[in-house]
N, C-alpha and C positions, 0 to 999 in steps of 0.2 A: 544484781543484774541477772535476769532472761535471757539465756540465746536459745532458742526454740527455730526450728526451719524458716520460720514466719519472718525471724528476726531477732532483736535484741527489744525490751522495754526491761523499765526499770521496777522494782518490787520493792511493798512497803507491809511493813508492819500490820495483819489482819489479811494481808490478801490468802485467796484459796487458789491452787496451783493444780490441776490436773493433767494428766500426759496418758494418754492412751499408747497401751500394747502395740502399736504400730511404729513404721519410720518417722511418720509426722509427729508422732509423741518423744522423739530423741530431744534433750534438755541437758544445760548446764546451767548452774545456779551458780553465780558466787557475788562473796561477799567484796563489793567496793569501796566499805567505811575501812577508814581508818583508825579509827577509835570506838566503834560500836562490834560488840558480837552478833555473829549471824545464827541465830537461832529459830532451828522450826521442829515440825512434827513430820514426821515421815511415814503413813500407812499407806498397806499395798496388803492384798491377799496375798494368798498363802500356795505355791502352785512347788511341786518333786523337781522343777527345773527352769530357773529362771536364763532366758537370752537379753543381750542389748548390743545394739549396735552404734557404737560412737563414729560418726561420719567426720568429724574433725580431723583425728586420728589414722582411722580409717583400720580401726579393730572392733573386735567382735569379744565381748565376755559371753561366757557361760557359768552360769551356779548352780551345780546338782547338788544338793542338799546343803547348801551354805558353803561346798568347796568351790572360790571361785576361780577361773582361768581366765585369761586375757588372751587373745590370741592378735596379729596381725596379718589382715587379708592377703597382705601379698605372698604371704607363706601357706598359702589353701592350695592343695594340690590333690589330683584325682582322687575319686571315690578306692578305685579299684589300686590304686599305688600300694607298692609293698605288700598286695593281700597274697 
């Protein structure tokens, strides 16, 4: 199953799945068989720092160089705090 902002549909075997670098491209995938594995291909370019934003949650990851952090927004506090 797709949950994409749009909504949820459901995913089959051959589909192609794109999610653009913005809000509207925020997605979760999962698997709802219960006897089937969920198998796919996962490419993305190659960029020093990747961001995402899970509105579910309501956290924000970061991965600079593959080290990744998870944060939660309600713990975002001024730019200038503690400088």
């Amino acid at each position: 199953m797709l949950k994409t902002p749009s909504g949820e549909r459901p995913v089959q075997a051959g589909d192609f799945l794109f999610f653009p670098a913005q809000p509207e491209g925020a997605h979760k995938l999962t698997n709802t068989s219960e006897t089937e594995l969920l198998v796919y291909l996962d490419y993305d370019t190659c960029h020093d720092v990747d961001v995402a934003f899970y509105p579910d949650s309501e956290k924000i990851g970061v991965w600079p160089d593959g080290q990744g952090r998870v944060y939660r927004l309600a713990d975002e506090v001024d730019y200038y705090e503690g400088e």
